[in-house]
MARRO-660025 format. One record per atom (N, C-alpha, C, O): residue number from 1; residue in three letters; atom name; x negated, y negated, z. Coordinates in pm, whole numbers, plus 32768, in hexadecimal, padded with zeros to 4 digits. Atoms other than C-alpha are relative to their C-alpha. Layout:
- NUM, ala, CA, X, Y, Z $
...
***
This chain:
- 1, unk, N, 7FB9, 7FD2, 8077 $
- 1, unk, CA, 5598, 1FF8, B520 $
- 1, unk, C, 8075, 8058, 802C $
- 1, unk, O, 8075, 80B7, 807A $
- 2, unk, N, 7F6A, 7F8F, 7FF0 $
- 2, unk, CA, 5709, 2088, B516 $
- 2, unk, C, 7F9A, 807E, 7FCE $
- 2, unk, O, 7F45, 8086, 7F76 $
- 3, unk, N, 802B, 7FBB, 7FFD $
- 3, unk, CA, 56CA, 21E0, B585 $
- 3, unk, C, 803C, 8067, 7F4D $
- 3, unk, O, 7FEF, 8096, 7EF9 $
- 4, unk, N, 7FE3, 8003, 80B6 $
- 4, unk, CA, 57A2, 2246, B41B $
- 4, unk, C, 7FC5, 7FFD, 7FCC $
- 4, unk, O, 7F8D, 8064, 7FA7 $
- 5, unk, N, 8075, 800A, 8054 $
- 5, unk, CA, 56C8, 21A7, B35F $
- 5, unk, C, 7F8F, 8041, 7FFB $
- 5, unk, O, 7F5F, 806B, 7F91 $
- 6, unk, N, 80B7, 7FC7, 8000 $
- 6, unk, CA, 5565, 2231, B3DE $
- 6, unk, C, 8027, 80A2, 800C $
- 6, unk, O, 7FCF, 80F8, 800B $
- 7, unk, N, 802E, 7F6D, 800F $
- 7, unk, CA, 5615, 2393, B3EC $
- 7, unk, C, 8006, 800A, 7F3F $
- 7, unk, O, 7FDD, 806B, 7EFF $
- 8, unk, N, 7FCC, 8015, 8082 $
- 8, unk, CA, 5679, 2330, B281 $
- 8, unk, C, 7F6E, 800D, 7FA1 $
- 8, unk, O, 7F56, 8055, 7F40 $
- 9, unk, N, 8070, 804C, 805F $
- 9, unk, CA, 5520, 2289, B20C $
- 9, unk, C, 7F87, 8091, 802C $
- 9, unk, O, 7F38, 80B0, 7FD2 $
- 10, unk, N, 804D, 7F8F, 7FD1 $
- 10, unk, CA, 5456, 23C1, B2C3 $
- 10, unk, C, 8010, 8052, 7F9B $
- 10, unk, O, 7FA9, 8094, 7F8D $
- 11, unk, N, 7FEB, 7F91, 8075 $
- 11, unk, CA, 54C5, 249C, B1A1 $
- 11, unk, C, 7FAD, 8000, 7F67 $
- 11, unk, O, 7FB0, 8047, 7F02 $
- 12, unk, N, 806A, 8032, 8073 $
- 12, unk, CA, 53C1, 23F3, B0C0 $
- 12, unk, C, 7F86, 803C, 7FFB $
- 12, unk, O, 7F66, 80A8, 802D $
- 13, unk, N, 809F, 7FD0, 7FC7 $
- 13, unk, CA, 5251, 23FF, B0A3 $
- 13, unk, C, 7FE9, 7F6D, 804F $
- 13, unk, O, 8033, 7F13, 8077 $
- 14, unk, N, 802A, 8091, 7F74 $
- 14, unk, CA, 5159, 22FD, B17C $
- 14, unk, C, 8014, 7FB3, 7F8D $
- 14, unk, O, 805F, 7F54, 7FA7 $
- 15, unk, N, 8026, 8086, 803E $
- 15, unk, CA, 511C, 222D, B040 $
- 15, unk, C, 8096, 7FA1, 8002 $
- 15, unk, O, 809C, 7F26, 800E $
- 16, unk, N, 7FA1, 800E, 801E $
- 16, unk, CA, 5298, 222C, B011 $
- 16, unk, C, 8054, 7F74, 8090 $
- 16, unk, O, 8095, 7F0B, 808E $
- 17, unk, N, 7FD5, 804D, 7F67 $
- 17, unk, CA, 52DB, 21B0, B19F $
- 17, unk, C, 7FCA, 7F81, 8021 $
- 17, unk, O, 8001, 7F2A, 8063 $
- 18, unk, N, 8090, 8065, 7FF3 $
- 18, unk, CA, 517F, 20C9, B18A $
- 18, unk, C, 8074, 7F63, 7FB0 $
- 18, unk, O, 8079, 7EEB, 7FCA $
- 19, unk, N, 7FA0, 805C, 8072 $
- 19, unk, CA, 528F, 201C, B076 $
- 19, unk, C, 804B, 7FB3, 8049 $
- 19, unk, O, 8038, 7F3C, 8064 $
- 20, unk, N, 7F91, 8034, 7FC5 $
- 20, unk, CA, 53B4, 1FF0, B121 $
- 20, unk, C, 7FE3, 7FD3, 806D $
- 20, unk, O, 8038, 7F8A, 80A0 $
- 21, unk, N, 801C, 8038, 7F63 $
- 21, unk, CA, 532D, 1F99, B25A $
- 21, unk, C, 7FA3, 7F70, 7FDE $
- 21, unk, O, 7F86, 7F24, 803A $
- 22, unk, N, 8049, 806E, 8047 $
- 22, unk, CA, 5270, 1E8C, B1A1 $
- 22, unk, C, 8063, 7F9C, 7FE8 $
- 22, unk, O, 806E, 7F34, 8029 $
- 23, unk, N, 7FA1, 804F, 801B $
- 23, unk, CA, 538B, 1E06, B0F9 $
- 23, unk, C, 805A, 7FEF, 8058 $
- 23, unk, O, 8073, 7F76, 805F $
- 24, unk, N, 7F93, 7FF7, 7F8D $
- 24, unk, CA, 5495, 1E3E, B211 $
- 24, unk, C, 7FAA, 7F96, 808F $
- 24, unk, O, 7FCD, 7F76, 8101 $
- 25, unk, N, 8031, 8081, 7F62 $
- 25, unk, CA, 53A3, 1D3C, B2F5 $
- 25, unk, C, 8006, 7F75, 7F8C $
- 25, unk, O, 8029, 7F00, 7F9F $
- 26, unk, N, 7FFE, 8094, 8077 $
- 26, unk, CA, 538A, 1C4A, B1B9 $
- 26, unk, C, 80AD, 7FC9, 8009 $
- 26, unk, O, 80CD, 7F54, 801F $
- 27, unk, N, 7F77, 802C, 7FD0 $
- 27, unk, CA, 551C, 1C51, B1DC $
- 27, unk, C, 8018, 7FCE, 806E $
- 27, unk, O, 8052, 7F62, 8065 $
- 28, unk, N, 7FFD, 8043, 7FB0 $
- 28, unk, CA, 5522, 1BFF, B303 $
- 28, unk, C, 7FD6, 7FA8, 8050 $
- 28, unk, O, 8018, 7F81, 80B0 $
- 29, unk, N, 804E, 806C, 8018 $
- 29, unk, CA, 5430, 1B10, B31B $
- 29, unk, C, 8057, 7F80, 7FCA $
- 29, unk, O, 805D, 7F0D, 7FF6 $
- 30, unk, N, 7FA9, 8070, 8059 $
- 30, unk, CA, 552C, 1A6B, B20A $
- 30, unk, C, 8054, 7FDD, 7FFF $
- 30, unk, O, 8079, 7F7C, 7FBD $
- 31, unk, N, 7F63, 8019, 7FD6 $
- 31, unk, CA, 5672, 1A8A, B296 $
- 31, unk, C, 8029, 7F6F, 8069 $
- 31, unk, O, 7FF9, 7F56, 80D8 $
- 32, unk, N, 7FA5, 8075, 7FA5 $
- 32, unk, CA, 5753, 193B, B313 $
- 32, unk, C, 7FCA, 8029, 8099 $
- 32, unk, O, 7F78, 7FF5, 80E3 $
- 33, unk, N, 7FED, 7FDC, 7F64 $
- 33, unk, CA, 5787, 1A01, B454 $
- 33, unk, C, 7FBE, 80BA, 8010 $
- 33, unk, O, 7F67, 80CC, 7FBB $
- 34, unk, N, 800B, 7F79, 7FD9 $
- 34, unk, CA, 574A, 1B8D, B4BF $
- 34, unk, C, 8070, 8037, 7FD1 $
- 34, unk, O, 80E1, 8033, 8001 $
- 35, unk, N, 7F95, 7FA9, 8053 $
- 35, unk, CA, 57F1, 1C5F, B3BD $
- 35, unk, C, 8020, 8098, 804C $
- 35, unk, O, 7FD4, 80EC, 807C $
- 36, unk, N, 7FDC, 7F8A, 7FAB $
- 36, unk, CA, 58BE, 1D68, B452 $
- 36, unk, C, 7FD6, 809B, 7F73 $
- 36, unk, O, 8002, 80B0, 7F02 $
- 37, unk, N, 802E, 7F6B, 803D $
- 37, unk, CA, 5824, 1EC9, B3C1 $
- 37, unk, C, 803B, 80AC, 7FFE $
- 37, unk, O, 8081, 80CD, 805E $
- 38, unk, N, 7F98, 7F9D, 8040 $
- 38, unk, CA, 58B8, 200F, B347 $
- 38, unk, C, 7FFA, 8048, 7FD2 $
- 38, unk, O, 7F85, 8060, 7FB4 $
- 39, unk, N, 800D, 7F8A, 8075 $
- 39, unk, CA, 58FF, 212A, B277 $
- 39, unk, C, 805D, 7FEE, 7F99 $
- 39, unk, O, 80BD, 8022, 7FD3 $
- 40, unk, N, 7F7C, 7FEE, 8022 $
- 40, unk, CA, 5A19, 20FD, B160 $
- 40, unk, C, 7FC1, 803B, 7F76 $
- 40, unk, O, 7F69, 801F, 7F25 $
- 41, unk, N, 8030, 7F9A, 8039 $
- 41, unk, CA, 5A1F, 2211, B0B7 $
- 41, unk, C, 7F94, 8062, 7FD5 $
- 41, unk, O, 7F81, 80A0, 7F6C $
- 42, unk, N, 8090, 7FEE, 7FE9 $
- 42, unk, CA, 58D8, 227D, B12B $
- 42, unk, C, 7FC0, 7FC9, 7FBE $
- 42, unk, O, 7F72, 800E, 7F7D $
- 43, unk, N, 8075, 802A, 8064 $
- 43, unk, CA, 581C, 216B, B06D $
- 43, unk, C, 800B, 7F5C, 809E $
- 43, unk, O, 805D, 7F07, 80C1 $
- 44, unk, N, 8032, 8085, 7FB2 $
- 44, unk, CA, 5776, 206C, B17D $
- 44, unk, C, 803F, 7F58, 7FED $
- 44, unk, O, 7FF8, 7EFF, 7FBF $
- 45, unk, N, 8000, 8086, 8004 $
- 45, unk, CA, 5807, 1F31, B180 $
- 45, unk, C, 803B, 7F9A, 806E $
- 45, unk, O, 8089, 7FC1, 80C5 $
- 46, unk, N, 800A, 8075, 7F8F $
- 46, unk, CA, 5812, 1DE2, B256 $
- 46, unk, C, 8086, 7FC0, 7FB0 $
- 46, unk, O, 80B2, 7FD9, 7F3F $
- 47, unk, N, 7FAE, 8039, 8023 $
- 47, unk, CA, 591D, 1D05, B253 $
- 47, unk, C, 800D, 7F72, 8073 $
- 47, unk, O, 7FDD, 7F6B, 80E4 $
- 48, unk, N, 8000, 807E, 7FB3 $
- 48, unk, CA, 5982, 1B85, B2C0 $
- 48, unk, C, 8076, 8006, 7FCC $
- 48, unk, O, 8086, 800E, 7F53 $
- 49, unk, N, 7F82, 8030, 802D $
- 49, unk, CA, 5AE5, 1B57, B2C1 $
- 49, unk, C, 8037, 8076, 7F7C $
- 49, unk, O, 8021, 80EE, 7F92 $
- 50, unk, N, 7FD7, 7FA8, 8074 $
- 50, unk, CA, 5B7B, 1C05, B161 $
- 50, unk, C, 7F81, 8008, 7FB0 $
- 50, unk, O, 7F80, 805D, 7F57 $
- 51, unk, N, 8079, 7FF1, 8043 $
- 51, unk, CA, 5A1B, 1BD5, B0DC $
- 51, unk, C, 7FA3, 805D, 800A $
- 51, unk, O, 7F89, 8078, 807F $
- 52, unk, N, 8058, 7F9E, 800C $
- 52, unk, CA, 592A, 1CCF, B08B $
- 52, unk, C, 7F7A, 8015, 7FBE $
- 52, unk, O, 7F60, 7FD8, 7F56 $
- 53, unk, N, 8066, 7FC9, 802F $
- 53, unk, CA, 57EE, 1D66, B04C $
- 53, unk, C, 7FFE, 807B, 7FFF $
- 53, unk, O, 8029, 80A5, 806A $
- 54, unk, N, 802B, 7F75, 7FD8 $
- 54, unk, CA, 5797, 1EE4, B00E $
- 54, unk, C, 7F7D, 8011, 7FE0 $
- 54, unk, O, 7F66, 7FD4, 7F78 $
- 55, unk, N, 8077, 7FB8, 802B $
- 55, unk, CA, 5655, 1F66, AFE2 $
- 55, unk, C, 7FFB, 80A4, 7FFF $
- 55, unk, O, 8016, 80E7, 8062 $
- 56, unk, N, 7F9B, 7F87, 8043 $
- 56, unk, CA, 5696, 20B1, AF36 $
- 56, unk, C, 7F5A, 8054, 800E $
- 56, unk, O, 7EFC, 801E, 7FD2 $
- 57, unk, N, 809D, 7FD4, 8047 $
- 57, unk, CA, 553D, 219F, AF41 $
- 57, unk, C, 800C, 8089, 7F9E $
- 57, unk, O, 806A, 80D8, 7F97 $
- 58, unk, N, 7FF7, 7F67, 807A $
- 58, unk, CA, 54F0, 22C2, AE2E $
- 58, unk, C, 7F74, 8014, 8020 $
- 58, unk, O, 7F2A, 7FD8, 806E $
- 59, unk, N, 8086, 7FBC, 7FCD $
- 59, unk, CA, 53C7, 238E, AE23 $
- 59, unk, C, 7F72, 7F9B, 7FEE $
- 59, unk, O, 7F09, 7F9F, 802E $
- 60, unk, N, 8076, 8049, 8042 $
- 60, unk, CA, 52EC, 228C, AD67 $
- 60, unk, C, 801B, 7F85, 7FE6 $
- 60, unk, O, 7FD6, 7F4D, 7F90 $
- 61, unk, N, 7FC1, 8087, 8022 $
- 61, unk, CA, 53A2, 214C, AD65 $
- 61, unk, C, 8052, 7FBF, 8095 $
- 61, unk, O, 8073, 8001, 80F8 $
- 62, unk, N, 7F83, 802B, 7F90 $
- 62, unk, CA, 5481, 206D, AE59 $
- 62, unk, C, 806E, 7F88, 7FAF $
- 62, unk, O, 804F, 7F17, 7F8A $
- 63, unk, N, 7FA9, 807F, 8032 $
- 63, unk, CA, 55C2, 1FB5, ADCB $
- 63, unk, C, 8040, 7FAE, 8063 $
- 63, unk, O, 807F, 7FC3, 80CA $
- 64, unk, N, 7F9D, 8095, 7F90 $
- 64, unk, CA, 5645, 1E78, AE68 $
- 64, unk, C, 807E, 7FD5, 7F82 $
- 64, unk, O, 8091, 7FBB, 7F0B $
- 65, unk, N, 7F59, 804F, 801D $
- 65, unk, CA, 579A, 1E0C, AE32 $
- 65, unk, C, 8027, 7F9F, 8038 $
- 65, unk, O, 807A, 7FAB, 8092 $
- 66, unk, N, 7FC6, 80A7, 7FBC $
- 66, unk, CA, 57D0, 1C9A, AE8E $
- 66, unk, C, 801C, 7FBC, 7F7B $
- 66, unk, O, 7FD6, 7FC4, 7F16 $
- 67, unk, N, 7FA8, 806C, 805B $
- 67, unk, CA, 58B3, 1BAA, ADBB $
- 67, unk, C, 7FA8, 7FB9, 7FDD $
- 67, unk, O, 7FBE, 7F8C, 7F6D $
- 68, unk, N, 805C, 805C, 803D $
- 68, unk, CA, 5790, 1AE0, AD8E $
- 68, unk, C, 7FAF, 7FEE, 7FD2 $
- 68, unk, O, 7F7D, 7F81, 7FB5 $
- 69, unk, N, 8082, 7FB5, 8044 $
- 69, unk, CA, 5689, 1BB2, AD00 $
- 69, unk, C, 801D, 7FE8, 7F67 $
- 69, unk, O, 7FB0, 8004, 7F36 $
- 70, unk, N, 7FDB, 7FFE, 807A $
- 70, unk, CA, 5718, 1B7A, AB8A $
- 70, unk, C, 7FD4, 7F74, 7FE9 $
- 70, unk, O, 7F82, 7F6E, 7F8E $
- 71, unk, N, 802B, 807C, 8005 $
- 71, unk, CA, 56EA, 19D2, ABB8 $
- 71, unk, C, 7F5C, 800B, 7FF5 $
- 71, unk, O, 7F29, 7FA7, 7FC3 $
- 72, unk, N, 808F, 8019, 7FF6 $
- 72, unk, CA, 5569, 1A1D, ABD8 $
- 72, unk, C, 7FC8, 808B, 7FB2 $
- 72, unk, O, 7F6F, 80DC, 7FCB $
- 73, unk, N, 8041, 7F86, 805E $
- 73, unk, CA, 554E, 1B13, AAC7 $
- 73, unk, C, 7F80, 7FEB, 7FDA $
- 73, unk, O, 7F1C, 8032, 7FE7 $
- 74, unk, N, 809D, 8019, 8031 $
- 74, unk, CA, 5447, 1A3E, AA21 $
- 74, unk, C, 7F7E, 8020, 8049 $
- 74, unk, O, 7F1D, 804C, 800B $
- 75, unk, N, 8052, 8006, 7F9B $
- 75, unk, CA, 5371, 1A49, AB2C $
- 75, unk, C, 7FD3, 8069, 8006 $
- 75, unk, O, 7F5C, 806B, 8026 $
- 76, unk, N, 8013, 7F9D, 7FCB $
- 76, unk, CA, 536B, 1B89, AB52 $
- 76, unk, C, 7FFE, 805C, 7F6B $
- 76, unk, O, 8037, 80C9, 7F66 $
- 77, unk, N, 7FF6, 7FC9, 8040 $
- 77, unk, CA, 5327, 1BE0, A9FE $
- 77, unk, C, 7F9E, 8091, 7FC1 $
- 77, unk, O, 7FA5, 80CD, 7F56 $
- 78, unk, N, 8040, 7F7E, 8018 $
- 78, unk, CA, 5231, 1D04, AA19 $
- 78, unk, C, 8016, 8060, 803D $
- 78, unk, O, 7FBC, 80B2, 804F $
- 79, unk, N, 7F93, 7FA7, 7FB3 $
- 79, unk, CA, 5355, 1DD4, AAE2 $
- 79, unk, C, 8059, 8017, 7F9B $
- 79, unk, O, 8068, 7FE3, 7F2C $
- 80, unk, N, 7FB4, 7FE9, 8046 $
- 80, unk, CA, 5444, 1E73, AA83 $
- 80, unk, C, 80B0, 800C, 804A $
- 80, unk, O, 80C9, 804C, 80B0 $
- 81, unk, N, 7F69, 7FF3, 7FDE $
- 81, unk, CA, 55E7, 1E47, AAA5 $
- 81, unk, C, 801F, 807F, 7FE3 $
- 81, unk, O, 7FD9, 80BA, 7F90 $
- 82, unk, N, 7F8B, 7FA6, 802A $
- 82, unk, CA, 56E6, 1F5F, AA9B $
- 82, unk, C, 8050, 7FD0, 7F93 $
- 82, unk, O, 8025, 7F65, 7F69 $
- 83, unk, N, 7F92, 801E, 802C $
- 83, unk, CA, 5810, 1F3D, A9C2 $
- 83, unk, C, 806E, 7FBA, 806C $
- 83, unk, O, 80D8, 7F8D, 803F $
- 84, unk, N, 7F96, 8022, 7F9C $
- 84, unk, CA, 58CA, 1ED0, AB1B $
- 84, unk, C, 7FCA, 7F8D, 801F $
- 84, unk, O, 8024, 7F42, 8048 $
- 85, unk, N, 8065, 8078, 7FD1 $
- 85, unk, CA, 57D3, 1DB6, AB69 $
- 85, unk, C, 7F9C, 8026, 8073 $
- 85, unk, O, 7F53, 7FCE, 80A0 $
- 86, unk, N, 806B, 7FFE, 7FB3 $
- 86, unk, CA, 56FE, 1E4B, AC52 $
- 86, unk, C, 7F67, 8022, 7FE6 $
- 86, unk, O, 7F3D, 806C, 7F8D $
- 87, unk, N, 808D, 8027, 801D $
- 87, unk, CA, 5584, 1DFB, AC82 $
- 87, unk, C, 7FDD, 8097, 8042 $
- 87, unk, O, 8004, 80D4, 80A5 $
- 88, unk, N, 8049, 7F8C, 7FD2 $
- 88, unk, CA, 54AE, 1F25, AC75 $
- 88, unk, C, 7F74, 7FF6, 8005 $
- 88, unk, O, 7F2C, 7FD4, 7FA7 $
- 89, unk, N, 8086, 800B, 7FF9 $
- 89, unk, CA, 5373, 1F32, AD06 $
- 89, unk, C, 7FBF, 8074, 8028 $
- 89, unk, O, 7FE3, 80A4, 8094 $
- 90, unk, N, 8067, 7F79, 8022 $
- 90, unk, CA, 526E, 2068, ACCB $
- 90, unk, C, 7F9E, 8012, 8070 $
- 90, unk, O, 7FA8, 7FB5, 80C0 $
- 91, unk, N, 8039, 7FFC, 7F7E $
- 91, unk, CA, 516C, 20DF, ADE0 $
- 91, unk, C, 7FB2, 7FA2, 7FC6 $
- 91, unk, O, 7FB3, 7F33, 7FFC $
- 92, unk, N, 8054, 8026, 8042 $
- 92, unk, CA, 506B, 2070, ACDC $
- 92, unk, C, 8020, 7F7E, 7FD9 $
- 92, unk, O, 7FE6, 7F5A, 7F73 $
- 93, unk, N, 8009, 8081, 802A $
- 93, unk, CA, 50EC, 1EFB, ACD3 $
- 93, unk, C, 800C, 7FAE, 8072 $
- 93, unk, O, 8058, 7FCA, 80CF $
- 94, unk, N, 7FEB, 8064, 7F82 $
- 94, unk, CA, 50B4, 1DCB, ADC0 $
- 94, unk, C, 805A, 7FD7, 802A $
- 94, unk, O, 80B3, 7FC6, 7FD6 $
- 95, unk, N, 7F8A, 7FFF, 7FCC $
- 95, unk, CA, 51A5, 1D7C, AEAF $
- 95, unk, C, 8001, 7F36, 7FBF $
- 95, unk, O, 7FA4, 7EEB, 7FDD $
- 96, unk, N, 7FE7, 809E, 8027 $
- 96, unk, CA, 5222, 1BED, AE02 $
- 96, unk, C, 804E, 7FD3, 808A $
- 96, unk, O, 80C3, 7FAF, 8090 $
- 97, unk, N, 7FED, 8030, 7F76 $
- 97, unk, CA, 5235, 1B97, AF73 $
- 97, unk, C, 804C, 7F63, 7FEF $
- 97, unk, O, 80C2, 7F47, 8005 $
- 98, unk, N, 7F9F, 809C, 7FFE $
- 98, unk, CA, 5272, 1A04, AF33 $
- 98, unk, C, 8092, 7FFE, 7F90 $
- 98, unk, O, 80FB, 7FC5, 7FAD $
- 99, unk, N, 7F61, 801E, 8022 $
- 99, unk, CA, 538A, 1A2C, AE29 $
- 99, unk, C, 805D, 805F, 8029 $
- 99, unk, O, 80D3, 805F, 8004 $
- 100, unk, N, 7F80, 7F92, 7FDB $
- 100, unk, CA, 5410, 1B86, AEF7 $
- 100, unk, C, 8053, 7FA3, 809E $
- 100, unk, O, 80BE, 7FCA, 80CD $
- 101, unk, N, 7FDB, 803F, 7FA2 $
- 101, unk, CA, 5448, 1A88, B021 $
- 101, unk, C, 805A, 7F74, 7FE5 $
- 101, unk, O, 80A8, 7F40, 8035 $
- 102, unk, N, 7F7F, 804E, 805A $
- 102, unk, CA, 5501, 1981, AF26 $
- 102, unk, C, 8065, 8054, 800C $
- 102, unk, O, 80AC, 8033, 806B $
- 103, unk, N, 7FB9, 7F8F, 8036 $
- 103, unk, CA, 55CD, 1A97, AECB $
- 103, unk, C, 806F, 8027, 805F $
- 103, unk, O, 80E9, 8036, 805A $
- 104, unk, N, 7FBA, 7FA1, 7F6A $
- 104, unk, CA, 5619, 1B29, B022 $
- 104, unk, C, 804E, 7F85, 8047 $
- 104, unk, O, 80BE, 7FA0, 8072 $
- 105, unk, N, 7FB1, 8093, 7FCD $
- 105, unk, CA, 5693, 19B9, B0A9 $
- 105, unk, C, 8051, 800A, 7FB0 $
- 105, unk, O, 80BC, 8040, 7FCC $
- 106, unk, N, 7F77, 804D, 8038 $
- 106, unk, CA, 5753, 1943, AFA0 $
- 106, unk, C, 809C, 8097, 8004 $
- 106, unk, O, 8112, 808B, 8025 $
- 107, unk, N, 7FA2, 7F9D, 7FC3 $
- 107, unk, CA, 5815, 1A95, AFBC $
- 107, unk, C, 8028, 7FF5, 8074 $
- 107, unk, O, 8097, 7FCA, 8096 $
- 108, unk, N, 7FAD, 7FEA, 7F54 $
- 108, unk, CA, 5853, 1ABA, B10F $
- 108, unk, C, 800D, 7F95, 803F $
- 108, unk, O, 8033, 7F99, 80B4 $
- 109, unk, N, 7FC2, 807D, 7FD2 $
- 109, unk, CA, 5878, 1938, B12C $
- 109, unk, C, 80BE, 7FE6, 7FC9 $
- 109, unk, O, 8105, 7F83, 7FDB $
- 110, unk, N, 7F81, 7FE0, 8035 $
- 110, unk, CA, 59CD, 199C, B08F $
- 110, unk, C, 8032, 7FB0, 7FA9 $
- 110, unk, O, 80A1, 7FC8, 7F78 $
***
């Protein structure tokens, strides 16, 4: 892990890190190729080319921001969106592993 990031994601609690470190292997698991990793504007995110993912964490939640999280709203209808389109997921909800790995491809397949 970009050292950025884990001084970034360290500022959490464990359940908070247990998250992102969960989802941040499911991304990359799902990526075309090996997304180059980051800080912009201190919010975690991977990138392929101009394409992106962030995974954003808060005390009790983690938002993802990928272009392609809005196409699989249905799916994901016992989550909840932002007003911006991003998928928010709670400590207290299962990680939707098979459609967060749709998600994470068709994004960062650009």
């Amino acid at each position: 892990m970009n050292e950025q990031v884990k001084e970034q994601i360290n500022n959490y609690s464990a359940e908070v890190i247990d998250m992102f470190e969960r989802l941040r292997q499911l991304l990359l698991d799902s990526a075309p190729c090996e997304p180059e990793e980051k800080l912009w504007a201190k919010l975690p995110s991977y990138y392929v080319g101009k394409t992106f993912v962030r995974l954003i964490p808060f005390k009790d939640h983690i938002n993802i921001e990928a272009q392609a999280a809005l196409s699989h709203e249905e799916e994901l209808a016992g989550y909840k969106f932002t007003p911006k389109g991003m998928l928010q997921i709670y400590l207290r909800q299962d990680i939707p592993s098979d459609i967060l790995k749709r998600i994470f491809a068709e994004t960062l397949a650009g």
